[in-house]
Structure formats: structure tokens, C-alpha cells
PAZAPA-4460 file (N, C-alpha, C; in steps of 0.05 Angstrom, whole numbers, plus 32768, in hexadecimal, padded with zeros to 4 digits):
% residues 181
    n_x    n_y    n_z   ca_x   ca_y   ca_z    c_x    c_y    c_z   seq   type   mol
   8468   883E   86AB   8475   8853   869D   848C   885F   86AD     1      X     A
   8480   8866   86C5   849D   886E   86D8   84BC   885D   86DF     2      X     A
   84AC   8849   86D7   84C6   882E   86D9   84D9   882E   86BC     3      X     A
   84CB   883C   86AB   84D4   883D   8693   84EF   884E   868F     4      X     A
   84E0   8868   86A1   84EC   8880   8693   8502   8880   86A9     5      X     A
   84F8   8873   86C9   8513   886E   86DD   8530   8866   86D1     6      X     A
   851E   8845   86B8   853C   8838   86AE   854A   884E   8698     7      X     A
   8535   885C   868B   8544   8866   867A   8555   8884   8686     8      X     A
   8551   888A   869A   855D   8895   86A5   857A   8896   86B0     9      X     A
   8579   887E   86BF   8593   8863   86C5   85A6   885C   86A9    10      X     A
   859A   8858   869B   85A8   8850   867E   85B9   8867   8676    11      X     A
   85A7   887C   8674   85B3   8899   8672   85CB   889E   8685    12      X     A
   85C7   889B   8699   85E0   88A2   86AD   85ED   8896   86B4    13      X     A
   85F4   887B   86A1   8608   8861   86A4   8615   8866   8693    14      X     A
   860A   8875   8679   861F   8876   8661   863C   887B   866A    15      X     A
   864A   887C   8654   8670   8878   865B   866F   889B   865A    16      X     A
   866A   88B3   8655   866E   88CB   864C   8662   88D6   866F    17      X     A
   8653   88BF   8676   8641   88CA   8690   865F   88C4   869E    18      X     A
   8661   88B2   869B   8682   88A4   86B2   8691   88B9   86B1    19      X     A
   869A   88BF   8693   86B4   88CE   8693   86B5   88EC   869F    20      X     A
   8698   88F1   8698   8694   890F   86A8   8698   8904   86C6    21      X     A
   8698   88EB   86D2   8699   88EC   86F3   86B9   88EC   86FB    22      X     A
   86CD   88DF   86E0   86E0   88E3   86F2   86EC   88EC   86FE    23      X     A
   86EF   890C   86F3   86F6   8921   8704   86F5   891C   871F    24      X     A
   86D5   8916   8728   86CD   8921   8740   86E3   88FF   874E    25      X     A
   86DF   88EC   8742   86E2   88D3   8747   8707   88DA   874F    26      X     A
   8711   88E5   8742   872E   88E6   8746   8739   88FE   8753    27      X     A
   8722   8907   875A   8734   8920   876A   8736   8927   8789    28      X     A
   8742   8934   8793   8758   8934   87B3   8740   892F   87C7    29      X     A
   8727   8937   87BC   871A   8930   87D8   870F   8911   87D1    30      X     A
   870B   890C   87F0   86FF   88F6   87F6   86E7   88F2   8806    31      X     A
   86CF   88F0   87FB   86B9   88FC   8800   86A4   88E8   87FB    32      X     A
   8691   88ED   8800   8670   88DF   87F5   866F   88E9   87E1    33      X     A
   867A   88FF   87CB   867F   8909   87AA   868B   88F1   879D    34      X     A
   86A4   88F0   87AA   86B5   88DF   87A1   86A9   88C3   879C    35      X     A
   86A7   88B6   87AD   8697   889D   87AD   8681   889A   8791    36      X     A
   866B   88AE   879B   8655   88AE   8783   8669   88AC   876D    37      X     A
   867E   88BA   8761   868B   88C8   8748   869B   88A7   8743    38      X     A
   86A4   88A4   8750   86AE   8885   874A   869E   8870   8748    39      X     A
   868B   886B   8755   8673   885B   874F   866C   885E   8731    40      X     A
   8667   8879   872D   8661   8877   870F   866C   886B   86FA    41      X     A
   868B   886F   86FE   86A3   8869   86F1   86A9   884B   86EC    42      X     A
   86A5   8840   8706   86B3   882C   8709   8696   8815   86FE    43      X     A
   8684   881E   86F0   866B   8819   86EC   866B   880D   86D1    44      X     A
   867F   8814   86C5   8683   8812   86A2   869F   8800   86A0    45      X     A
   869E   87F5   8697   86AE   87E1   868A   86C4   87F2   8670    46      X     A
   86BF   8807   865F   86C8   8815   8653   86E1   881D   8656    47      X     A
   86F5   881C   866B   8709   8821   866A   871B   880D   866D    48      X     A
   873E   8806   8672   8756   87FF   867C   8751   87F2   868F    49      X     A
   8755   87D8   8696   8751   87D1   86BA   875D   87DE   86C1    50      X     A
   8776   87F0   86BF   8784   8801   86CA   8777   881A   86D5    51      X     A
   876A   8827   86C8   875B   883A   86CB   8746   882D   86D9    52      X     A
   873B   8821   86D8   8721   8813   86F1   8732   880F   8708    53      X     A
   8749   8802   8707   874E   87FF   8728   8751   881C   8731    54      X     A
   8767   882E   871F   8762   8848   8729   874E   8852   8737    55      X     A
   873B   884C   872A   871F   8853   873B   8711   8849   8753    56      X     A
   871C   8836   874A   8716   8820   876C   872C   882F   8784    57      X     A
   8748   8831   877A   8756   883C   878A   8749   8852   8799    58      X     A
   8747   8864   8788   8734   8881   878A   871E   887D   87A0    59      X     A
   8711   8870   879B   86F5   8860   87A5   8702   8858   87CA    60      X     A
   8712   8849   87C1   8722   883E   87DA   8724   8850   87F1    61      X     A
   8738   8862   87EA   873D   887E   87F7   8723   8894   8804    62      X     A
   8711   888E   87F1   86F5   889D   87F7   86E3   8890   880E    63      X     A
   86E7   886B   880D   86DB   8863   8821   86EC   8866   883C    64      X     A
   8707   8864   883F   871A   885E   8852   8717   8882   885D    65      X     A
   8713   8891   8851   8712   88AF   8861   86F8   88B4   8866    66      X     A
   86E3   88A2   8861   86CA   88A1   8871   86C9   8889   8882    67      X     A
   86D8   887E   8884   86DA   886F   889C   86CE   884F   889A    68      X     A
   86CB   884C   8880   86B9   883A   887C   86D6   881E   8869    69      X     A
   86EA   8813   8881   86F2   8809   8885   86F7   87E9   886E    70      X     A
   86E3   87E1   886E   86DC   87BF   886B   86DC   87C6   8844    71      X     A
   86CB   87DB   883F   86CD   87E9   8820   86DF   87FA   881B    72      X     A
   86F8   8805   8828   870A   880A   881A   8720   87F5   8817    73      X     A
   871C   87DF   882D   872B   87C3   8827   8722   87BA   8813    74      X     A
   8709   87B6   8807   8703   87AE   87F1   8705   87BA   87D7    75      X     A
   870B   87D2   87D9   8712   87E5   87BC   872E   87E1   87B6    76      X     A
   873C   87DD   87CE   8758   87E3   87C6   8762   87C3   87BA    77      X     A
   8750   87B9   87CF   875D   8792   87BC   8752   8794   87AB    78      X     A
   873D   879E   879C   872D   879A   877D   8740   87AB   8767    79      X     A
   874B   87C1   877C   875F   87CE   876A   8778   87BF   875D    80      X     A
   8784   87B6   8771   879D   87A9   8773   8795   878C   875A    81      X     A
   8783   8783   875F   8777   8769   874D   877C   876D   872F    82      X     A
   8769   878F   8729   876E   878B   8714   877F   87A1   8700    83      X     A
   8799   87A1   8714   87B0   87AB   870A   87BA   878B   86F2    84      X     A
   87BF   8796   86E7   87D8   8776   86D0   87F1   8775   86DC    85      X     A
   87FA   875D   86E2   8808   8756   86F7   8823   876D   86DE    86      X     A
   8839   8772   86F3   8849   8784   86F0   8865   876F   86D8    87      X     A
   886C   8782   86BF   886F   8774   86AA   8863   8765   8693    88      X     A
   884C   8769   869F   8831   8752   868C   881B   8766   8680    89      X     A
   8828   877A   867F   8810   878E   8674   8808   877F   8655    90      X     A
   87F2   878A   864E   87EF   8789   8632   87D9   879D   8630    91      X     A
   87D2   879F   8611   87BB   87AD   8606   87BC   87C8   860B    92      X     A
   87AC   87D5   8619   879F   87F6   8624   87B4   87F5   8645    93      X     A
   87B5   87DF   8651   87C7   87E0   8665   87E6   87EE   8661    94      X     A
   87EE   87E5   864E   880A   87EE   863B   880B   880A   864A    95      X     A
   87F9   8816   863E   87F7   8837   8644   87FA   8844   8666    96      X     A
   87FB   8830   8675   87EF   8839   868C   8809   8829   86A7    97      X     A
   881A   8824   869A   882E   880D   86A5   8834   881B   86BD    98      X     A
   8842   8839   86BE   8845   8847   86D0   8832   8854   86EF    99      X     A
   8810   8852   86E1   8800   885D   86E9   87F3   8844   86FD   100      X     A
   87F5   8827   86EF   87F5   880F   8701   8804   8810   8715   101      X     A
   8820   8814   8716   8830   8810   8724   882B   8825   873E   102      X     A
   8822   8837   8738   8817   8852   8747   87F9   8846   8757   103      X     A
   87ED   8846   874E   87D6   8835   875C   87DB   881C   8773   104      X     A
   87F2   880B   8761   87F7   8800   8772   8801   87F9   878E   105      X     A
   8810   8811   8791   881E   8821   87A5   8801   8829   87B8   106      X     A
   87F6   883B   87AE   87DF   884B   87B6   87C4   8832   87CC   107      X     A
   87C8   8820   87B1   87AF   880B   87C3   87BB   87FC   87D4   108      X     A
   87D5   87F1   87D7   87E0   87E1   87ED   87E5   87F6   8807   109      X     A
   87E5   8806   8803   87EB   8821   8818   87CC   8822   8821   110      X     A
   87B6   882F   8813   87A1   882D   881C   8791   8810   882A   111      X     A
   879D   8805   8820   878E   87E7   8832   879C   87E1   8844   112      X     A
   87B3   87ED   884D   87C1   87E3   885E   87BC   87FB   8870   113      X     A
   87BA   8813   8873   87A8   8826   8887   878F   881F   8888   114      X     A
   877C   8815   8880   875C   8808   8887   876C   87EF   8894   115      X     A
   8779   87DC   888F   8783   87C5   889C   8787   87CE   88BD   116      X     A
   8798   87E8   88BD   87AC   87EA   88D9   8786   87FA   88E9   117      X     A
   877F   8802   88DD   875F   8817   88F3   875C   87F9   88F7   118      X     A
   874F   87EF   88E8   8744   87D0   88EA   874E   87BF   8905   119      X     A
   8769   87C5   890E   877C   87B5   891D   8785   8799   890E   120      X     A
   8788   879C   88F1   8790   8784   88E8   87AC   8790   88DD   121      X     A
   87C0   8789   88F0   87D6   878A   88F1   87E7   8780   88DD   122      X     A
   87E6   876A   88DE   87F6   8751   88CF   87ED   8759   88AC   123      X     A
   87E2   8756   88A4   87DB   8763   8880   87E5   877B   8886   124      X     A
   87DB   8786   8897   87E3   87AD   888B   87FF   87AA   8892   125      X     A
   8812   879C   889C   8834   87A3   88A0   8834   8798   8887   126      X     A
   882C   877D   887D   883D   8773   8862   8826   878C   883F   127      X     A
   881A   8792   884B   880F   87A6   8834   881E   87CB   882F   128      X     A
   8826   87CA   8850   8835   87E8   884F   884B   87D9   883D   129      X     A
   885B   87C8   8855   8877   87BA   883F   8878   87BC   882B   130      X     A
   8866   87AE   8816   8862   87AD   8802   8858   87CC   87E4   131      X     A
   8850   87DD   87F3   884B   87F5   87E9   886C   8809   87F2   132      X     A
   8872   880E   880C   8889   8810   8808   88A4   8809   87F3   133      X     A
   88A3   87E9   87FB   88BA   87E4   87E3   88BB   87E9   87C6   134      X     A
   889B   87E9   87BF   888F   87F1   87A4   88A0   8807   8797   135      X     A
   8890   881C   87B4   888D   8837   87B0   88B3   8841   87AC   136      X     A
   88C0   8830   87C0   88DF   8833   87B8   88E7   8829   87A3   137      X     A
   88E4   8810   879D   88F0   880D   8777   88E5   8820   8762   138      X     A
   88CF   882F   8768   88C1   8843   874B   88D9   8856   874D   139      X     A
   88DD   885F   876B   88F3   8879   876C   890A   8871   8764   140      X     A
   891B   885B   8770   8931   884D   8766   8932   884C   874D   141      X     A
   891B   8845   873B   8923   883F   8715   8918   8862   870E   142      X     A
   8908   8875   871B   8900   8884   870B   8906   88A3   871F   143      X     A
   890F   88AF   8729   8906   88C4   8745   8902   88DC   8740   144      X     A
   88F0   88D5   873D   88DF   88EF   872E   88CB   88F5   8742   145      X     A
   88C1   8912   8742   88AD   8921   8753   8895   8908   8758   146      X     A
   888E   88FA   8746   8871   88EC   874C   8874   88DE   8754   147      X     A
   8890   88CB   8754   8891   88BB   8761   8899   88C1   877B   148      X     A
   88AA   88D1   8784   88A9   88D6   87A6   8894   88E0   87A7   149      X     A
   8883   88EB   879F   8866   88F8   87A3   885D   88DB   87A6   150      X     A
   8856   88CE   879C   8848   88AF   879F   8850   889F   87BB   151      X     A
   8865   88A2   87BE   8874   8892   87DB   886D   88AC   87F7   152      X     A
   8861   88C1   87F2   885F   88D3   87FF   8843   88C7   8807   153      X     A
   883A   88C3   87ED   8818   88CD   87FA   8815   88A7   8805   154      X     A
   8820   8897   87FC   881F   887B   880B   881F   8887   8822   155      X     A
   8838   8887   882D   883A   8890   8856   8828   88A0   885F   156      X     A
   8823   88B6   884E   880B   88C9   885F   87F3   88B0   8864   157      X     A
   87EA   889F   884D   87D6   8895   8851   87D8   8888   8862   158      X     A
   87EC   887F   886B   87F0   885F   887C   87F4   886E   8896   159      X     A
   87F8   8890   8899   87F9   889F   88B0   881F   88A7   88BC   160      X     A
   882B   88A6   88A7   8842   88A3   88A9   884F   88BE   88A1   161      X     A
   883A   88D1   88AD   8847   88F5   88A3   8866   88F6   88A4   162      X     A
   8872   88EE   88B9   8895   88F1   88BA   8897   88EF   88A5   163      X     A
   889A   88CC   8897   88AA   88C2   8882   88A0   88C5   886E   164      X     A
   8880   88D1   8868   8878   88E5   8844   8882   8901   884A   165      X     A
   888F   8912   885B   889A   8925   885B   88B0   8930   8846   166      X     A
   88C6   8922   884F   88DF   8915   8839   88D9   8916   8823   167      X     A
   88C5   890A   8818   88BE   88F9   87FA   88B4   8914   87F6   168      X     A
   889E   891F   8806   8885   8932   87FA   88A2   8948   87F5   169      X     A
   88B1   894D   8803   88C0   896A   8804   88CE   8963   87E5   170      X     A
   88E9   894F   87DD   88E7   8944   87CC   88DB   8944   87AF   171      X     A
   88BB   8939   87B4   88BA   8945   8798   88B1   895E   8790   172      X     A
   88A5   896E   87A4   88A3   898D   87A3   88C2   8994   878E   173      X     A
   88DB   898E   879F   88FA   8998   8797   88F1   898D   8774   174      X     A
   88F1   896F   8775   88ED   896C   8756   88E6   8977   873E   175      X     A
   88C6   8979   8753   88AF   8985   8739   88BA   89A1   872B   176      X     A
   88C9   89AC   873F   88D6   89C5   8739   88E5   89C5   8721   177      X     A
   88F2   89AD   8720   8911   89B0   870E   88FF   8999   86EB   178      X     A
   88E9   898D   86F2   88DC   8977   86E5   88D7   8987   86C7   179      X     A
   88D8   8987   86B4   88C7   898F   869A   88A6   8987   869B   180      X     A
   889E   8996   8691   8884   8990   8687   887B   8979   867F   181      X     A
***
């Protein structure tokens, strides 16, 4: 009977309404043992966008790499990056999210490439910063808007590059100012 009411318990707290109440916790500034659990939940359901799941993995990523747990934020951020739709190839519920991929994408090559450099694996994390860098400069170049220097900001902080997210972070502060709603 206890095995019963364990699963039905589990069932209960796998539902998609159980997820969606986690994402908050799952997407927000801290990076925590909250965070983790809140994404676990999330990333638990099939129910949404691969877009929105890598999101979460990204999320996820960030939560293991500021607990130090290295080897699993390398692995969130490449699961993230995986199941972005290659750039131009959107279709379906992806459609919606073309900008928000492109943002992740930035985010997980930055994050795997700071777990790369603690790691001492040099060689991936220069061509993964590269690569989130130049990203992070064509979003600004076609679009330069607050989120996006906000996006190229928070890359460098992650990768430990306070100087050069300074610029960007100051930037889109100036933007957000002048930005509409």
C-alpha cells in the first residue's frame, strides 16, 4: 500500500502544472540547490518547446557550475545547445522562441566554456567563449537593444570577464532607459 500511495504521490508531482509552478524558482537569479530541484522538475516533462527545455537545462547549467559541480554543468549546457533548432530551421512552437534560442545560446556556450577553463580544459573553452562572443556580437550588430548587450554582459561575467561585461552591462542599463515597454 505504501508503494502505492509513494507512486501516486510521484505522479502527482510530475504533472505539467507541478513543472510550471517550478519555473519560477527554475529561472530565477539564484543559483542554488532550489534552483536545481525547480529545474529538475521542469525539465522532467516533455510538455513544452525544446526551446524552453534547453532553457532549463541552461538554467540547470548555471546552478551546477556555481556549485561547483563542474562535469554537470558541462553536461546541461551541451544538452542545452543540442536541443536548440539549428539557427534558421526553426519550425512549429520553436517559431515563437527564435530570439530566446539565440539567447540561450550565447548563455550555454559561455557557461560551458567557464566549467571548461576551472576544469583546465583550455582548448574547448577558447573556441566556446569564441563562439558565444561572436554570437553574442551579431544579436547586437542586427538588433542593440538593452537585452542584447545585457546578454553579451552576462556571457563575460560568466566566463569571469568583469572588464569586458562592464561596457555591455553599463550599455544596456543607458538602453533600457530609452527602450518602450
Amino acid at each position: 500500500m505504501k508503494y502505492i500511495l509513494a507512486g501516486l504521490g510521484f505522479t502527482l508531482l510530475a504533472t505539467p502544472a507541478f513543472a510550471i509552478d517550478a519555473w519560477p524558482q527554475c529561472n530565477s537569479p539564484e543559483r542554488d540547490a532550489k534552483t536545481l530541484r525547480a529545474c529538475n522538475q521542469v525539465i522532467g516533462h516533455g510538455w513544452m518547446a525544446s526551446t524552453i527545455a534547453a532553457w532549463a537545462y541552461e538554467n540547470r547549467a548555471q546552478a551546477h557550475f556555481s556549485l561547483g559541480h563542474l562535469d554537470s554543468g558541462i553536461a546541461d549546457a551541451s544538452n542545452a545547445l543540442k536541443m536548440l533548432p539549428e539557427p534558421g530551421k526553426e519550425s512549429g512552437e520553436d517559431l515563437k522562441f527564435v530570439n530566446i534560442a539565440r539567447n540561450i545560446r550565447v548563455l550555454s556556450l559561455a557557461t560551458r566554456a567557464a566549467a571548461q577553463r576551472k576544469k583546465g580544459e583550455n582548448a574547448p573553452a577558447d573556441a566556446d567563449e569564441a563562439q558565444s562572443l561572436t554570437l553574442a556580437g551579431q544579436l547586437i550588430a542586427a538588433k542593440p537593444s538593452s537585452g542584447n548587450f545585457s546578454q553579451r554582459a552576462w556571457a563575460n561575467h560568466e566566463m569571469g570577464k568583469d572588464a569586458e561585461a562592464l561596457p555591455d552591462a553599463m550599455k544596456a542599463v543607458e538602453l533600457g532607459a530609452t527602450e518602450p515597454d
